[in-house]
C-alpha positions in Angstrom: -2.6 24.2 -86.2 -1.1 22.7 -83.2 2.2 20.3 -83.9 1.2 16.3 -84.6 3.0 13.3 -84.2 2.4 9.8 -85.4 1.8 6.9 -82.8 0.7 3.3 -83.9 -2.0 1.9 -82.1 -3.9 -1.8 -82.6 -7.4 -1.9 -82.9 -9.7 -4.6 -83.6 -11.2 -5.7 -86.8 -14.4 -4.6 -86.2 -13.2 -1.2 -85.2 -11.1 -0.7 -88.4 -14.4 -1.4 -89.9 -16.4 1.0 -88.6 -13.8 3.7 -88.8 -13.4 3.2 -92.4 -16.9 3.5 -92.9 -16.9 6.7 -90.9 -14.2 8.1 -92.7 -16.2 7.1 -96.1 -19.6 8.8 -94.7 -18.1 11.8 -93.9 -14.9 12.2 -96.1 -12.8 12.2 -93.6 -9.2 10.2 -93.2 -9.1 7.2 -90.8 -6.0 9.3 -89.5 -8.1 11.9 -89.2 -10.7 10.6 -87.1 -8.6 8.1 -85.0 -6.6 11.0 -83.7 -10.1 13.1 -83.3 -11.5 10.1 -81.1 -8.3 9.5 -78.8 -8.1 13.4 -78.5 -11.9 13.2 -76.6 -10.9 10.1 -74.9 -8.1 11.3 -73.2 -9.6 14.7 -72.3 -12.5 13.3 -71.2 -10.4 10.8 -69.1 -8.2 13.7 -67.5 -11.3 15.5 -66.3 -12.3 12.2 -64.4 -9.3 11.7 -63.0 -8.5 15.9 -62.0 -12.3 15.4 -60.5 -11.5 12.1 -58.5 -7.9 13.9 -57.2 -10.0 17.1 -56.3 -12.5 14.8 -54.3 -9.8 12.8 -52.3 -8.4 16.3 -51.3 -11.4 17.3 -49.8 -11.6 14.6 -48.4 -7.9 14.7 -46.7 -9.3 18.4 -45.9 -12.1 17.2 -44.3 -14.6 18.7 -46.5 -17.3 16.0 -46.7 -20.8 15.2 -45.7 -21.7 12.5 -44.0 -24.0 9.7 -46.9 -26.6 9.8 -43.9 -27.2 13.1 -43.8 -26.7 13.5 -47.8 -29.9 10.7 -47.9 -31.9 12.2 -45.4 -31.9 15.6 -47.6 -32.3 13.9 -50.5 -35.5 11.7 -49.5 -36.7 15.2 -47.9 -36.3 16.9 -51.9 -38.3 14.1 -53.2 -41.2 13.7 -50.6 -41.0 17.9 -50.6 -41.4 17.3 -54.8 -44.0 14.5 -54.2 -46.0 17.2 -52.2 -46.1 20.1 -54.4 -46.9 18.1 -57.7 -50.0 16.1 -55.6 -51.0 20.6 -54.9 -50.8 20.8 -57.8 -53.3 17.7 -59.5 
């Protein structure tokens, strides 16, 4: 089991609440879960932010498409889509 440390944090009232219920339902400790739930915030977060700093490199590297182009193809997928499924009926 990876090493834990404590850290306070403030929620609202109406959070509390619904944690506690939580921790009821599923017999779990509001310590417990709390950690659980910032643990998948701030991975999820991370990925969001490692995803934004890989776009603004390609970006400074020049690896981008123009948004004209990228609509043009993506009108041509959906009338293309629109064609097949009318073949189709």
């Amino acid at each position: 089991m990876a090493a834990t440390e404590t850290m306070t944090i403030r929620v609202s009232a109406e959070t509390k609440r619904k944690l506690e219920r939580i921790a009821t339902d599923t017999r779990r400790s509001k310590s417990f879960l709390a950690g659980e739930a910032v643990s998948a915030y701030v991975d999820r977060e991370l990925e969001i932010i490692e995803g934004i700093k890989r776009g603004l490199g390609d970006v400074e590297a020049g690896r981008v498409v123009a948004h004209d182009q990228v609509t043009a193809e993506a009108r041509q997928i959906v009338a293309d889509a629109r064609l097949r499924k009318a073949g189709r009926g």
